[in-house]
C-alpha positions in Angstrom: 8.0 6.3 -5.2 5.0 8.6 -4.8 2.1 7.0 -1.7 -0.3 6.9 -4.8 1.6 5.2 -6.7 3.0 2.4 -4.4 1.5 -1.0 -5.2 -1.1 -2.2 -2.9 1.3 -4.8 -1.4 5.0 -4.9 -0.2 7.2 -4.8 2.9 8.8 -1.8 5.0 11.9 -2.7 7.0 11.9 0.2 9.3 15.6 1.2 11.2 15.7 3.5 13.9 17.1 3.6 17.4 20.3 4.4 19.4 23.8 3.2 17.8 22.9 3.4 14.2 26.9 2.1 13.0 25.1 -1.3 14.5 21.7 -1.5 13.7 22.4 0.2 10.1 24.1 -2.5 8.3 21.9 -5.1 9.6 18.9 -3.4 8.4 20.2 -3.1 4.9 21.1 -6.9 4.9 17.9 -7.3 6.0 15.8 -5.6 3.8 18.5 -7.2 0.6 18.0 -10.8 1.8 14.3 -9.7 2.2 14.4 -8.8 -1.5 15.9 -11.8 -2.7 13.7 -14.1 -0.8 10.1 -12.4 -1.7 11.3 -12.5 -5.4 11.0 -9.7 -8.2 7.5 -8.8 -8.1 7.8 -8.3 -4.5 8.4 -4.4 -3.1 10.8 -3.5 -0.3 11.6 -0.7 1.4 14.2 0.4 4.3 12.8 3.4 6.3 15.3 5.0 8.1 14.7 7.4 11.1 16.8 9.3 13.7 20.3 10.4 13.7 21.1 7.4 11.2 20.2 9.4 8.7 23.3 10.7 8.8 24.8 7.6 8.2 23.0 7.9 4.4 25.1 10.9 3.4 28.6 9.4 4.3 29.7 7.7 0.6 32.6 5.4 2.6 30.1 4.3 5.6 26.8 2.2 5.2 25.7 4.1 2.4 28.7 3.0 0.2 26.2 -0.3 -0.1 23.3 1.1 -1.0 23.9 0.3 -4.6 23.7 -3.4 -3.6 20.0 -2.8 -2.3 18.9 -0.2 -5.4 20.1 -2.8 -7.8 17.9 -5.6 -6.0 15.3 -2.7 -6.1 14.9 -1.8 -2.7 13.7 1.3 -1.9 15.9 3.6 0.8 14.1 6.3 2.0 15.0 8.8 4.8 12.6 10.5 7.3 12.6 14.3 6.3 12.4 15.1 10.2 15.1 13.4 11.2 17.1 15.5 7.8 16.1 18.5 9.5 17.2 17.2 13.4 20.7 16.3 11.6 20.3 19.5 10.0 21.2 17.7 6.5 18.9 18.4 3.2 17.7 15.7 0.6 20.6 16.8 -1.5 23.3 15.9 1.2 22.1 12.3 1.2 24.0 9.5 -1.0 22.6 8.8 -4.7 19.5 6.6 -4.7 18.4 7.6 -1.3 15.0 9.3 -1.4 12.9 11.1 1.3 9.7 11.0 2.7 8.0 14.0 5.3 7.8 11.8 8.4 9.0 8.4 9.2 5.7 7.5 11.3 3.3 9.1 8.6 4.6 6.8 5.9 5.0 3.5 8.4 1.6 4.1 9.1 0.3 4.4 5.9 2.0 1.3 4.4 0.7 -0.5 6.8 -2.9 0.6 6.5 -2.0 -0.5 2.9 -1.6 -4.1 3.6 2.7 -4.1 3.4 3.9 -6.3 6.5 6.4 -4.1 8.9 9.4 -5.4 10.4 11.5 -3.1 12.7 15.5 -3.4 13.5 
């Protein structure tokens, strides 16, 4: 989802921090029993920052779930500096997972949009 065309509303569940095996999972669930809650019209997304975004390109670790959260519509979305730290590339990440430039540009610009922010 492009910034201009993101609706005006919506929340960003934002994961970063050291051991990512822990904090990983529970921001998915988080950001899934977030979807269900707020209901369809409602936007989510997981932002996920720092060496976890290694995490996303390993099929039989978290990111074997992430078809649970793309089918309740969450958006997954992996900061591109923290691709380049992990030295991975948007195509090494698992199907569904998109990317945006900078973790902190795109937290902050949600949020200047009105989204609510919750951080695990």
């Amino acid at each position: 989802m492009s910034e201009s065309t993101a609706p005006a509303a919506g929340l960003v569940v934002h994961g970063t921090g050291p051991n990512p095996e822990a904090w990983l999972p529970a921001a998915m669930r988080t950001a899934l029993n977030a979807a269900a809650d707020l209901g369809e019209g409602a936007q989510v997304e997981l932002v996920v920052q720092g060496p976890a975004v290694a995490l996303l390109a390993e099929a039989s670790g978290p990111a074997g779930q992430l078809g649970d959260l793309v089918a309740a519509g969450v958006g997954v979305l992996a900061c591109g500096n923290s691709l380049r730290s992990a030295g991975l590339a948007a195509g090494d990440l698992t199907s569904g997972v998109g990317v945006v430039p900078a973790a902190v540009g795109h937290l902050a610009r949600r949020q200047w949009s009105g989204w609510a922010y919750v951080r695990i």
